[in-house]
N, C-alpha and C positions, 0 to 999 in steps of 0.2 A: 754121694757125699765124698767129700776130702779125706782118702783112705790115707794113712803113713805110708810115704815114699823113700822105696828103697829099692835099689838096683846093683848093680856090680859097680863094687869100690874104683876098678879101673875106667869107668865110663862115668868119671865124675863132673859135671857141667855145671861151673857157677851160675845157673840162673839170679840172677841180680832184678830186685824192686826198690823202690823208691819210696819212703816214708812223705806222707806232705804233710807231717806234723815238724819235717823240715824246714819249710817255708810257710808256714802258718801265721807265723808273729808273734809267739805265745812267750818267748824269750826274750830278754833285754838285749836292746839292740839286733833283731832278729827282722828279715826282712817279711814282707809280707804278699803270698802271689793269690790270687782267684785260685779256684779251680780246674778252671780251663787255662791260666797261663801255670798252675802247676803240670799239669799233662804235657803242655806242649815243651816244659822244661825238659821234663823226663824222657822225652823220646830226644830230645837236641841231645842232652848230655852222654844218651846210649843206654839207657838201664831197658830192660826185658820190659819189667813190669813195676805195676804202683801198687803203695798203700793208703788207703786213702782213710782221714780222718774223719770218723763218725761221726763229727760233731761240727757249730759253727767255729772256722766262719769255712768250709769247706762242705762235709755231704750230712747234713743234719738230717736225720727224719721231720724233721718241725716243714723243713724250706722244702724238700725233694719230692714234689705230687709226681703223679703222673707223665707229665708233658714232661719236665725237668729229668726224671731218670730215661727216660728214652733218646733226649739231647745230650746226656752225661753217656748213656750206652754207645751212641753210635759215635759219639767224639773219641772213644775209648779205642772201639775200634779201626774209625779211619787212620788213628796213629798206629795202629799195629800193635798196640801196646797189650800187657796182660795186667786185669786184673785182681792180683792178687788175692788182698784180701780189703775187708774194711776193717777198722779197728774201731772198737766198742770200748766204753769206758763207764766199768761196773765197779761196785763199791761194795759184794752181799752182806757186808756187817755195818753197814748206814743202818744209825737206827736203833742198836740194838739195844738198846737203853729205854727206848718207846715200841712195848711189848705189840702196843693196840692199835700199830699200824702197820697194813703187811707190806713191811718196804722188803722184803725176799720176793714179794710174788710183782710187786712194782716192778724191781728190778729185772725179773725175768719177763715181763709184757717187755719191758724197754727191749732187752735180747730178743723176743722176737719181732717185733717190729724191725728191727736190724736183721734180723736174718729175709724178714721181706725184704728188705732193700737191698740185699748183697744178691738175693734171688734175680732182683729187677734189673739189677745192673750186669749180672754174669759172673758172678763169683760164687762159690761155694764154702766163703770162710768168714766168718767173725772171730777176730782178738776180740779174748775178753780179759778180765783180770779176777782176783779172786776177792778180799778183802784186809784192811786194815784193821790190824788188834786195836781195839778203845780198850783203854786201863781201867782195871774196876769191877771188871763183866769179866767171867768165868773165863778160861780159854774155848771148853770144850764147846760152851754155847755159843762162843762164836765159829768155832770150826762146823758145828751144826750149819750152822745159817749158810756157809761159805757149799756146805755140801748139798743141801736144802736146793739154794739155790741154783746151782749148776747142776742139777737133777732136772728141775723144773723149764730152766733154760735150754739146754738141752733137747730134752722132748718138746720144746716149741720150735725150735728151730730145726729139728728133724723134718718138722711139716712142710719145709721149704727147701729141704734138702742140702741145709748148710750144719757145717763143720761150725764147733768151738772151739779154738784155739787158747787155752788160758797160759795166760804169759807170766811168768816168774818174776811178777811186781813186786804185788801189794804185801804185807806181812805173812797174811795168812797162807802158809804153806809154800815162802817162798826156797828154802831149798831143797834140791829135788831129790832128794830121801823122804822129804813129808811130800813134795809134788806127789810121786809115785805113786803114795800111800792115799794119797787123795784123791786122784784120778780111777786108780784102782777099785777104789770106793764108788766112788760115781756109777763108774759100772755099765758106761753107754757107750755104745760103737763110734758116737759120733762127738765125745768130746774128749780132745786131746791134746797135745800141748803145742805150744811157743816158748822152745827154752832158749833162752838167749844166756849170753856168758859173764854180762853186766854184774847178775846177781852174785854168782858163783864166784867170782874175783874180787868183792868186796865182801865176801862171808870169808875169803881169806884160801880159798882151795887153790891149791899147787896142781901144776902139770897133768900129775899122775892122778889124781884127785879128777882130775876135770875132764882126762879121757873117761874114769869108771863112771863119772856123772854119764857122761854123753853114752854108753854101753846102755847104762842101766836106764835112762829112758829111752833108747833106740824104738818101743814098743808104741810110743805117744807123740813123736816128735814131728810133726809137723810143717812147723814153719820155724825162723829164727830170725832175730834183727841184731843187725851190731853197730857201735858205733865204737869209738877208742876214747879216752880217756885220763888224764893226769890229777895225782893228788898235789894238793896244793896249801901246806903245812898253816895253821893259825896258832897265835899268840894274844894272849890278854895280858895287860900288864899292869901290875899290882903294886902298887904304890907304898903298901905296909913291908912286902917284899923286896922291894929296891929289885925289882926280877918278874921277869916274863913264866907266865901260867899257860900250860901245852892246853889248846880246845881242840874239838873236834874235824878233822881235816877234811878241806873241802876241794870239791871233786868240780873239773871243768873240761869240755871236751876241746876234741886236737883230731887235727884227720889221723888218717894211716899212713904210715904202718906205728909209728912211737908210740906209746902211752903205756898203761898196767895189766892193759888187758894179753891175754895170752890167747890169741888168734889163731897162732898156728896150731898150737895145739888144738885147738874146736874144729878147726874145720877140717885139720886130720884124721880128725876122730870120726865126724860128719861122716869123710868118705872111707874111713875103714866100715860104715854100718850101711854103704851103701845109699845114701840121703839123697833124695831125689827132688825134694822139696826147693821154694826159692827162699836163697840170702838176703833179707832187706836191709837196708842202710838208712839211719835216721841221724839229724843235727837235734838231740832232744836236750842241748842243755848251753849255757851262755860258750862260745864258739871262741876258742883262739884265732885271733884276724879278724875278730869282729863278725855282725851277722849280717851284711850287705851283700847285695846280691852277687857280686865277682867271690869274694869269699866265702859263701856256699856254691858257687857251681865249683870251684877250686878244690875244695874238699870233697865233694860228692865225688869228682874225679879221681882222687885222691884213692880212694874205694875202691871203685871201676877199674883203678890201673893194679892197685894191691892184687883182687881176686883173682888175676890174672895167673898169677904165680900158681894157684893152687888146682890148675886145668891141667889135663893131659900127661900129672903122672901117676 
């Protein structure tokens, strides 16, 4: 299984993967590639390794028999490519409202089904995520379900020899002082995290804050994906007030290096603990420059050439 990689902070090696939830189409104005012309993207543009999306319109367990993962394995490999991980898309507090249906234990056949497939293909990792607070429903019972679950998932996906990766999404236990606390809980060798800096930078944590973040899950951390990010102020305007009313600001991605997110600081932190693991890079939100294919390979580059800086000191 995908132990926590950690080595000497001086032998730091951006191993770099590729998100095809990038090229997916799942965004406005967002281009859209196959499978197979995502792969053959990712080894043109240079990246190490891929992340490949669990779901349509890329590697569904519904589409992916037999004959198909062993066409997806060996295509993997004649590019040289790694990879990575697969990424799964769990919800363990769907549901919680309808007592009399076991969507924890659904949810966990889904994970392992996914852990066969990341087996079939040559990976030893599933993202997963943890769950969304519904209002209404206790917290604890849903922190239940979220632990429930990733217990259950877990030891199904040990049977296949893959890693959980749960990534600092969804609500439930998104910052990593409850991460910790929730992983810790779990209590299995083989499930551990995907902390990425997304979260931690819109909960508002500073510099100093986000190195002790990265310290204090050093023991879980796994894998990580970044992308970069600008806020982008909104105004409603009220007619009784003769005057604009502040709403909630909305957030839009930008390649590297400019945006909110504080990079240097993660990934200094990465290789002060010694992080062995790959960096994935994803286009997961409407794209500055539009989402056409010149303007994602432009910015995936963009990446590529950023990580650079953080090699060889």
């Amino acid at each position: 299984m995908h132990d926590v990689a950690i080595g000497n902070p001086k032998d730091f090696k951006a191993r770099t993967c590729l998100h095809s939830v990038s090229y997916a189409g799942f965004w406005r104005g967002q281009a859209r590639l196959s499978t197979d012309e995502f792969l053959e993207k990712a080894k043109e543009l240079g990246f190490d390794g891929v992340m490949l999306t669990a779901k349509s319109p890329h590697v569904s367990p519904l589409d992916c028999d037999t004959v198909a993962r062993k066409a997806l394995r060996d295509k993997i490999d004649r590019l040289g490519l790694a990879l990575v991980c697969l990424a799964g898309y769990t919800d363990f507090t769907a549901g919680v409202d309808r007592a009399g249906i076991p969507n924890v234990e659904i949810q966990a056949c889904y994970v392992g089904e996914l852990a066969r497939l990341a087996r079939d293909l040559g990976t030893d990792m599933v993202r997963v995520f943890t769950g969304y607070e519904r209002p209404g429903i206790p917290f604890d019972a849903q922190y239940a379900m979220v632990l429930e679950g990733l217990k259950l998932a877990g030891r199904k996906a040990a049977e296949y020899g893959v890693t959980l990766a749960v990534q600092n999404h969804h609500d439930i236990a998104s910052h990593h002082d409850m991460m910790h606390w929730l992983l810790t809980e779990v209590n299995l060798p083989n499930v551990k995290a995907a902390f990425d800096l997304w979260t931690p930078t819109l909960q508002g944590l500073n510099a100093e804050q986000i190195r002790a973040a990265v310290l204090k899950m050093q023991p879980f951390i796994v894998h990580t994906t970044a992308a970069q990010y600008v806020r982008l102020p909104r105004y409603c305007y009220d007619d009784n007030l003769i005057n604009f009313a502040e709403r909630e600001t909305l957030i839009r991605a930008v390649p590297m290096p400019k945006g909110i997110i504080d990079y240097g600081t993660f990934f200094n932190a990465l290789k002060e603990i010694g992080y062995e693991g790959y960096i994935g890079y994803e286009m997961c939100a409407v794209l500055s420059g539009g989402g056409d294919i010149e303007n994602l390979d432009k910015t995936a580059k963009a990446f590529l050439e950023y990580m650079k800086k953080f090699e060889g000191r």
